[in-house]
C-alpha positions as CSV (number, residue, x, y, z in Angstrom):
1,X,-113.7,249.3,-49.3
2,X,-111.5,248.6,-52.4
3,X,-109.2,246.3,-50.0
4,X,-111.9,244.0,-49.6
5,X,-112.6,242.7,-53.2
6,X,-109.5,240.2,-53.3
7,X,-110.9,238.6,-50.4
8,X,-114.2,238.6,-51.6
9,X,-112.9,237.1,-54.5
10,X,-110.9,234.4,-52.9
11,X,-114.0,233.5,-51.0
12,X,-116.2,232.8,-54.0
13,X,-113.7,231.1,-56.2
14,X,-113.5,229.0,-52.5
15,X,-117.4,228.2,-52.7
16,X,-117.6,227.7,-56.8
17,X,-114.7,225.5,-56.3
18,X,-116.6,223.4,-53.2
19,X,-120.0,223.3,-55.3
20,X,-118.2,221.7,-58.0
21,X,-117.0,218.9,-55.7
22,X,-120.4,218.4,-54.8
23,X,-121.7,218.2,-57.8
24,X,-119.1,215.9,-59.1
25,X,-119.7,213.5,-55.8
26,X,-123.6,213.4,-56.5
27,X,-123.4,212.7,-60.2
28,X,-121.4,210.2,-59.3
29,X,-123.8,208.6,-57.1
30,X,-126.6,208.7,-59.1
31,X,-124.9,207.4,-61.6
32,X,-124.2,204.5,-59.7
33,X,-127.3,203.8,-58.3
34,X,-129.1,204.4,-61.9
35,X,-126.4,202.5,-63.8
36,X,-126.6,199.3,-65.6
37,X,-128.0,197.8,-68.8
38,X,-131.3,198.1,-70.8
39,X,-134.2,196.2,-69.7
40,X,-137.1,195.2,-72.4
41,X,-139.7,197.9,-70.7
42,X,-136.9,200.4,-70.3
43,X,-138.6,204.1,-71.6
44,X,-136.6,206.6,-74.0
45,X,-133.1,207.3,-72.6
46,X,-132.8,210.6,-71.0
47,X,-129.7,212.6,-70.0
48,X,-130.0,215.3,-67.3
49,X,-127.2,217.5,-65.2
50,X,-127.0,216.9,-61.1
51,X,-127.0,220.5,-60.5
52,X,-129.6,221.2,-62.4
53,X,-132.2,218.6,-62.7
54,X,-134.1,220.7,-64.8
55,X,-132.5,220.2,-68.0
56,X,-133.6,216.9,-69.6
57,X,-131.8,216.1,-72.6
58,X,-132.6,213.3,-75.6
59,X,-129.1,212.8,-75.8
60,X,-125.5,212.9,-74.2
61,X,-124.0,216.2,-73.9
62,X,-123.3,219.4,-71.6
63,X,-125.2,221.4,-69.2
64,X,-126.0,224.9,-70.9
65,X,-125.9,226.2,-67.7
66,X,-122.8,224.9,-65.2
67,X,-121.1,222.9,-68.3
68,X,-121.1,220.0,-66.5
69,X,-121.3,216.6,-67.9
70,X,-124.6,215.0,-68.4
71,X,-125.7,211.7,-66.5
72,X,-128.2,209.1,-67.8
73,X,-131.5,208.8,-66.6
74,X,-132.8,205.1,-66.7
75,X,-136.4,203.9,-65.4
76,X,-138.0,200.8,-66.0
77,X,-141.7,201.0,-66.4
78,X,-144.2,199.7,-63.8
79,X,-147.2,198.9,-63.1
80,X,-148.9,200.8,-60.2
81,X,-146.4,201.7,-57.2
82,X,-145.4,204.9,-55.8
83,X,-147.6,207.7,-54.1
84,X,-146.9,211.4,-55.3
85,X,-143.6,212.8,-54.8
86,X,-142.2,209.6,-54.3
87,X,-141.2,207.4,-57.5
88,X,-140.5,203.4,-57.0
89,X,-136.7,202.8,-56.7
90,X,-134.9,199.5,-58.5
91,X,-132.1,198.1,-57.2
92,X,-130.0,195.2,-58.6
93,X,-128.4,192.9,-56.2
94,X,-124.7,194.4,-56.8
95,X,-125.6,197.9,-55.7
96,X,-128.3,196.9,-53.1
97,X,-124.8,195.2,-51.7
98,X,-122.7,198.0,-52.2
99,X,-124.7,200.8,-50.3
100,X,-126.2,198.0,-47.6
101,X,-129.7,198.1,-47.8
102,X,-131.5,196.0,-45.1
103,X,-135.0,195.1,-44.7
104,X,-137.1,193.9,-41.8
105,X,-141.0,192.3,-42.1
106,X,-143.5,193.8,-40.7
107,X,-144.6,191.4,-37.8
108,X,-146.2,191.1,-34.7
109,X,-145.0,191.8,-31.1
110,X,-145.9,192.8,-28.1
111,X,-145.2,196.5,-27.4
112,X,-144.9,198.5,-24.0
113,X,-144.8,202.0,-23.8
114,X,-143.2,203.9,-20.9
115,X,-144.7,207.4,-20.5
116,X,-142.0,209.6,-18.5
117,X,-142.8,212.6,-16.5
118,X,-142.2,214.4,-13.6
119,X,-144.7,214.5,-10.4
120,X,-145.0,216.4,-7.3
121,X,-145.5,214.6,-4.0
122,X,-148.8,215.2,-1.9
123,X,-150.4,214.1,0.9
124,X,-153.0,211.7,1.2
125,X,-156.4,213.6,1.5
126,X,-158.0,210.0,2.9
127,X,-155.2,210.6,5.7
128,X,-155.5,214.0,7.2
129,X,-157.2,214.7,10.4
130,X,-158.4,218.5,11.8
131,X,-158.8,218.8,15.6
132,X,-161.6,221.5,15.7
133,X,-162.7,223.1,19.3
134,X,-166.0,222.1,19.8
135,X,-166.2,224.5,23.1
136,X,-165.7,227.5,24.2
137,X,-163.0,228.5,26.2
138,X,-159.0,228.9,27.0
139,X,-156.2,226.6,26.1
140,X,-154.1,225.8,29.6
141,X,-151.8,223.4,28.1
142,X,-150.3,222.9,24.9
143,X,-148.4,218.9,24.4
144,X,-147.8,219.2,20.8
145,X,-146.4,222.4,20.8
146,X,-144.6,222.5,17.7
147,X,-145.4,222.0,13.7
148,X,-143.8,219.0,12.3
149,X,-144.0,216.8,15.9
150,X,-145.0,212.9,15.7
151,X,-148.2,212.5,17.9
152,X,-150.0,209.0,18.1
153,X,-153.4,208.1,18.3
154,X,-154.7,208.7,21.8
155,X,-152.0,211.0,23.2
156,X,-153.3,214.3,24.6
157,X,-152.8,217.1,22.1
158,X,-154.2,220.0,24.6
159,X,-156.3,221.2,27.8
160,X,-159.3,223.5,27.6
161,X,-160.4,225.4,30.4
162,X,-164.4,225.6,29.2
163,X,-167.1,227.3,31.9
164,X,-169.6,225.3,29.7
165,X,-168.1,222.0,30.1
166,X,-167.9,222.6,33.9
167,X,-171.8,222.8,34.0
168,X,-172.2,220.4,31.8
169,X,-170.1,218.1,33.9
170,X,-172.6,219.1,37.1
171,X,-175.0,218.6,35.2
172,X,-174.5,214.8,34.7
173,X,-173.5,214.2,37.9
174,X,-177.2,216.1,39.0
175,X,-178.3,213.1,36.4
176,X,-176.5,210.2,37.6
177,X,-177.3,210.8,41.2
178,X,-181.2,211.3,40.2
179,X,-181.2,208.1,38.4
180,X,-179.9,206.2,41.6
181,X,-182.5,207.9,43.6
182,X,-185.5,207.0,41.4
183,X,-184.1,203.1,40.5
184,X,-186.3,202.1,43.2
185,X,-189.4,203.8,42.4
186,X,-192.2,201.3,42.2
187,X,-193.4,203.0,38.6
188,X,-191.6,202.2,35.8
189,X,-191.9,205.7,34.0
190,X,-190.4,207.4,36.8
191,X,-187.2,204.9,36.4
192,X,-187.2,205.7,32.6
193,X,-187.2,209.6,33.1
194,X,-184.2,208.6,35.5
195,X,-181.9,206.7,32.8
196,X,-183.3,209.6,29.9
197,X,-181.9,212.7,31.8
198,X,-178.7,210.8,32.5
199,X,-178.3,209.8,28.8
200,X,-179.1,213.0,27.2
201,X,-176.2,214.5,29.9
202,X,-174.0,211.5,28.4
203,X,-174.4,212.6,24.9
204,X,-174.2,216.0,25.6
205,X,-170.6,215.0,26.8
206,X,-170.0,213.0,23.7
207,X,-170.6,215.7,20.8
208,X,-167.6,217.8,22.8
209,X,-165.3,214.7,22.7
210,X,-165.4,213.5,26.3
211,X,-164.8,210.2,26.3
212,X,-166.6,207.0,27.7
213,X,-163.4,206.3,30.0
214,X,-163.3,210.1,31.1
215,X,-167.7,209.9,31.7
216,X,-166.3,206.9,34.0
217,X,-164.2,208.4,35.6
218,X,-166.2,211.3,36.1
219,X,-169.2,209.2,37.7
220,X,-167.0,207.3,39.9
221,X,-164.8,210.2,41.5
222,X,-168.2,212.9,41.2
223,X,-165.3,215.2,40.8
224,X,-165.4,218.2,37.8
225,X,-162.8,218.7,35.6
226,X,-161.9,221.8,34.8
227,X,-160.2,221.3,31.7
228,X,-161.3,219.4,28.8
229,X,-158.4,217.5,27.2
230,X,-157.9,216.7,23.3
231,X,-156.4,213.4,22.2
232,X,-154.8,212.7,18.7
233,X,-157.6,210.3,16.6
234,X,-154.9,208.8,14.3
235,X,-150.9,208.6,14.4
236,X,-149.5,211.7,12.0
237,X,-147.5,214.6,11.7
238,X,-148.6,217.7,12.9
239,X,-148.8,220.0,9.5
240,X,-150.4,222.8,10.6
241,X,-150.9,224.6,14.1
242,X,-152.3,227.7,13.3
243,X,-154.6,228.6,16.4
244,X,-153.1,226.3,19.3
245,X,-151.4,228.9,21.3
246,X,-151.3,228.8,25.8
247,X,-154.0,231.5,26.7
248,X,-155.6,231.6,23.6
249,X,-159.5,232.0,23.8
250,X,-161.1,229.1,21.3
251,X,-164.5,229.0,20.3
252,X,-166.3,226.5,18.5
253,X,-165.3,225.4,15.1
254,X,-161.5,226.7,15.5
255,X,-159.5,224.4,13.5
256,X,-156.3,224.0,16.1
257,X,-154.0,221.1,14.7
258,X,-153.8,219.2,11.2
259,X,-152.6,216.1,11.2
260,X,-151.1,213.8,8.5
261,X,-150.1,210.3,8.1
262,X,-147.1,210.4,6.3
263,X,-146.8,206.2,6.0
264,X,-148.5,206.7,2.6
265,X,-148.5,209.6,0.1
266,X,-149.9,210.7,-3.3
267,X,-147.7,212.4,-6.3
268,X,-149.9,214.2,-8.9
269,X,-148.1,213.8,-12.0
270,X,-148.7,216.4,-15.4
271,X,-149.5,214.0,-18.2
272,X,-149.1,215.6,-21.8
273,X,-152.4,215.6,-23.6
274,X,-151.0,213.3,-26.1
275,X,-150.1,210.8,-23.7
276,X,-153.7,210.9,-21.7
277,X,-155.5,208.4,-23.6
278,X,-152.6,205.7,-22.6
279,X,-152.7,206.3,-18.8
280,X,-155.3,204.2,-16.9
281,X,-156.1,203.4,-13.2
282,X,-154.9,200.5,-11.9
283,X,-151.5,200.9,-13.9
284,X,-147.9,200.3,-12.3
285,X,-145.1,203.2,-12.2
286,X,-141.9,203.6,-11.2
287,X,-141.0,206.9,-8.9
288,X,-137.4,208.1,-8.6
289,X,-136.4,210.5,-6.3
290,X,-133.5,213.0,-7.2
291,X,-130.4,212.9,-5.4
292,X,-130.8,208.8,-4.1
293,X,-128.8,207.8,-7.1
294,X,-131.4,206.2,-9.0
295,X,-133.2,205.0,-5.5
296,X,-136.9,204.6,-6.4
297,X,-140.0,203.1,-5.3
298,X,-143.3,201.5,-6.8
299,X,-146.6,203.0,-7.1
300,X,-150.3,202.8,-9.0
301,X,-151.9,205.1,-10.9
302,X,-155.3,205.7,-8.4
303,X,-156.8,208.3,-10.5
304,X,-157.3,210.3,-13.7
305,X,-158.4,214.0,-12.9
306,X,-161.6,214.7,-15.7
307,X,-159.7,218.4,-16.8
308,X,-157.1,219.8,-18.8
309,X,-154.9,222.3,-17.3
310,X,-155.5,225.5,-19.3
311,X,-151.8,226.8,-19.5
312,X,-149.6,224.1,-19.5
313,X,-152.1,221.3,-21.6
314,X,-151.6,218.4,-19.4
315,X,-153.5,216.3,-17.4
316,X,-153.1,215.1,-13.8
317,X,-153.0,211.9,-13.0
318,X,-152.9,210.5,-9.3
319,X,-150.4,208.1,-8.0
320,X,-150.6,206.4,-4.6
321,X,-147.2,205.1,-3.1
322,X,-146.2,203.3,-0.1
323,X,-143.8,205.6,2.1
324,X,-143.0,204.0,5.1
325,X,-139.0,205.3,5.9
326,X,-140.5,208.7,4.5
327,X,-138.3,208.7,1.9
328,X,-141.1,211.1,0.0
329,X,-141.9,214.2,1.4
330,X,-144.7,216.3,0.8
331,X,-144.2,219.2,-2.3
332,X,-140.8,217.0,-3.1
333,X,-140.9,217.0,-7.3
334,X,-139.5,213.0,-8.5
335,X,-139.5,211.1,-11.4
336,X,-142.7,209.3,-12.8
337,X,-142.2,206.3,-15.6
338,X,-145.7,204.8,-16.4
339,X,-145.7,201.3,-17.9
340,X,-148.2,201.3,-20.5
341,X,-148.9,197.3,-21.8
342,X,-150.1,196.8,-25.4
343,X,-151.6,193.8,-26.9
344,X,-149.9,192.3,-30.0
345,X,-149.9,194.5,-32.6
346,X,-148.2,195.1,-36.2
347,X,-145.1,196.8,-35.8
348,X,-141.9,198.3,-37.8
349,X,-138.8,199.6,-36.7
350,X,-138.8,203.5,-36.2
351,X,-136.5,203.5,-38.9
352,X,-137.8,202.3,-41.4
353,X,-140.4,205.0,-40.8
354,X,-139.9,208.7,-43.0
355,X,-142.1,211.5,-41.1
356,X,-142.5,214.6,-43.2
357,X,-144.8,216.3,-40.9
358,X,-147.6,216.1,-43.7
359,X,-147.4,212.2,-44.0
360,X,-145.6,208.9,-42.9
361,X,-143.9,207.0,-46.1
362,X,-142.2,203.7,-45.7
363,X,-140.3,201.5,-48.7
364,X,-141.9,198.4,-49.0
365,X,-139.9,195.4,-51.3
366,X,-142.6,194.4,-53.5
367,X,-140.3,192.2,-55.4
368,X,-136.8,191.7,-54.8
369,X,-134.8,194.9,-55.7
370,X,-138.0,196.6,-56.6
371,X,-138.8,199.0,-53.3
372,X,-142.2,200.9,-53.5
373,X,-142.9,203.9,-51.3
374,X,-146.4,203.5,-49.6
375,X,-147.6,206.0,-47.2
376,X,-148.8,204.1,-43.5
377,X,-150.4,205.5,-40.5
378,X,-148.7,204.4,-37.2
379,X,-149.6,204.4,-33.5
380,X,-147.6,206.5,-30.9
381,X,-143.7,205.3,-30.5
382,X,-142.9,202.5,-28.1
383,X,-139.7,202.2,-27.1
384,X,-137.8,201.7,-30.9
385,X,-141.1,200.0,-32.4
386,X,-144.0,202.1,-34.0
387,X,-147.6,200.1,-33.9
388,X,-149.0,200.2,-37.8
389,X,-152.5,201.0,-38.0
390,X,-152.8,200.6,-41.8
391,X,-151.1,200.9,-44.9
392,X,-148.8,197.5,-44.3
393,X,-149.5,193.8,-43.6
394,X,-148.6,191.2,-41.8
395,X,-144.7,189.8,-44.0
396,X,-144.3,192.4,-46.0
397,X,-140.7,193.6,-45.9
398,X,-139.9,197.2,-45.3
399,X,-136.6,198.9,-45.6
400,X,-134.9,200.2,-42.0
401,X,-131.8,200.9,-43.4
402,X,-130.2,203.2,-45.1
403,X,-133.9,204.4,-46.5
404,X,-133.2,208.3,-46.8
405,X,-130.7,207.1,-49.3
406,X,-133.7,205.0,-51.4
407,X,-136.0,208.1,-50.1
408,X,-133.6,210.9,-51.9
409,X,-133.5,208.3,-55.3
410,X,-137.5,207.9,-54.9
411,X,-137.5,212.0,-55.1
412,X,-135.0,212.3,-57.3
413,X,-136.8,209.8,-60.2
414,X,-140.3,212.0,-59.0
415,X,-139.0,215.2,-59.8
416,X,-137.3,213.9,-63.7
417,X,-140.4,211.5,-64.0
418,X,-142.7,215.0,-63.6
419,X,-140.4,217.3,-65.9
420,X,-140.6,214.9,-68.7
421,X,-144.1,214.7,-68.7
422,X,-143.6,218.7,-69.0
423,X,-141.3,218.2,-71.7
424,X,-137.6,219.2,-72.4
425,X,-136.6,222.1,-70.4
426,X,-134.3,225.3,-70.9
């Protein structure tokens, strides 16, 4: 333990030694950024140290506390200016030069926010199509026989062996050869009861997805089928074929295929609460898909979803995108950029901008070398622009750069302004 005291020593003669170089280097600066001659509404000179800002002095001298030499404090009274905790900063053309102060006006221009997130591809709902069995009966043979197979609309799907559709099938031809016997009847009701018991066989027919050609077919041959057979309504993928098994017994209302058209797709995309209010229907994006080097493809916002999602605190928003080389595929995760157009609005660099958490300041050059700190209320960011909502106009010049240096002075000539109010200290 008693080894370690020349170390400890070394190390705090090390630190001393670095705080005095510190302090040297900001008394220096302050110095030069407060220098210069008296002006005719200059106030009572004041001396302080630039460790310890605390101690105000009437007079040159040296800190009580470090011994360091004091620096002079010169303000130049003003008229209004300045919001609390900041104090207004002068600066005469020499030193404005030196430490390269530059200011921008506040002006008009058209701003476009791009709100980046990342979406998850879907499939269109408005392009899904369930083959149900509307029957009862046995499947005898299977033609899409595997999940993930391109059908097209009209090719057979399945056969369905259905004891019910075979007496349904006798039954219209019983129909359609009582409607040729009683065509020549000499009463016209009789000829009508002919063509009613034949339609109402027809549309029996119809609700299980026989078709007009097959009802043709049927009537012309007068042959039964024994099996019923399913066609695809629309061209897709087959997603899902849960129940469409050879031998399997189906009754009615058995989902047995899902299709999907693949040609266009949907990607649900989380939007942060903050960003909600800027995303619209009708608005273009931008989807990139990871590992294509960049590749991406257009799409349009189709829909805002009315809820916030409890754990994460976003909101989906739904995207519709063209997909015909099926580039996207369904539960992929891509990259969404949302274009958000403004109007023409008031705008300052996101420089020139000093967020505190609590409040927004900006230094505004009232006169030249005279920079007032004025608190302003701004829009969201776009791009390196932030939209003003008040507290500027349209002209005014605004300091972008370097403004935490005029920030820390504004502070600095707060904090002496409020102690010698308070009077002398230690």
């Amino acid at each position: 333990m008693w080894s370690k005291r020349p170390t400890e020593g070394r190390a705090f003669a090390i630190a001393l030694v670095a705080v005095l170089v510190v302090a040297v280097a900001l008394g220096a600066y302050f110095a030069l950024t407060r220098g210069g001659g008296p002006t005719a509404t200059q106030r009572e000179q004041v001396w302080t140290c630039p460790m310890h800002p605390s101690v105000i002095r009437s007079e040159p001298g040296s800190c009580p506390i470090c011994g360091m030499d004091l620096v002079p404090v010169e303000e130049e009274e003003k008229e209004g200016g300045g919001i609390e905790g900041h104090g207004v900063v002068e600066i005469d053309p020499e030193k404005r030069q030196l430490i390269g102060v530059v200011t921008t006006a506040v002006e008009r221009r058209p701003l476009e926010r791009v709100v980046r997130t990342v979406g998850r591809v879907t499939v269109d709902e408005t392009r899904l199509s369930h083959i149900h069995a509307k029957v009862e009966g046995w499947i005898e043979t299977l033609y899409a026989e595997e999940t993930g197979k391109l059908v097209r609309r009209g090719e057979p799907l399945l056969t369905i062996y259905s004891p019910e559709l075979v007496s349904t099938q006798e039954e219209y031809l019983l129909a359609v050869r009582s409607r040729d016997r009683l065509a020549d009847s000499r009463f016209p009701e009789v000829r009508q009861s002919g063509e009613s018991l034949l339609e109402a066989a027809r549309q029996r027919l119809r609700l299980w997805d026989i078709s007009e050609e097959q009802m043709g077919r049927l009537e012309e041959t007068g042959e039964v089928q024994k099996a019923l057979t399913l066609y695809a309504p629309s061209t897709g993928y087959v997603m899902e074929k849960g129940n469409a098994i050879e031998g399997m017994r189906v009754t009615p209302g058995m989902t047995l295929y899902t299709l999907a058209d693949l040609s266009r797709v949907w990607v649900e995309a989380d939007i942060y609460e903050s960003e909600a209010p800027l995303v619209e229907v009708g608005q273009a994006a931008s989807l990139t898909l990871p590992g294509r080097g960049g590749e991406g493809c257009p799409g349009r916002v189709s829909y805002v979803y009315p809820t916030v999602e409890a754990k994460t605190r976003t909101v989906k928003a739904r995207l519709e995108c063209g997909n015909p080389e099926l580039r996207l595929k369904p539960d992929m995760y891509v990259d969404v950029e949302i274009a958000v157009p403004r109007a023409e609005v008031l705008a300052i660099p996101q420089e020139a901008v000093l967020d505190s958490g609590i409040r927004k300041v900006v230094f505004v050059e009232e006169e030249e070398g005279r920079f007032v700190p004025r608190e302003v209320t701004v829009g969201p960011r776009a791009g390196v622009y932030y939209p003003v909502l008040t507290g500027l106009q349209e002209g005014e010049l605004v300091v972008s750069s370097p403004n935490f240096l005029i920030d820390s002075e504004s502070r600095f000539q707060a904090a002496i302004e409020a102690m010698k109010h308070g009077g002398e200290a230690q």
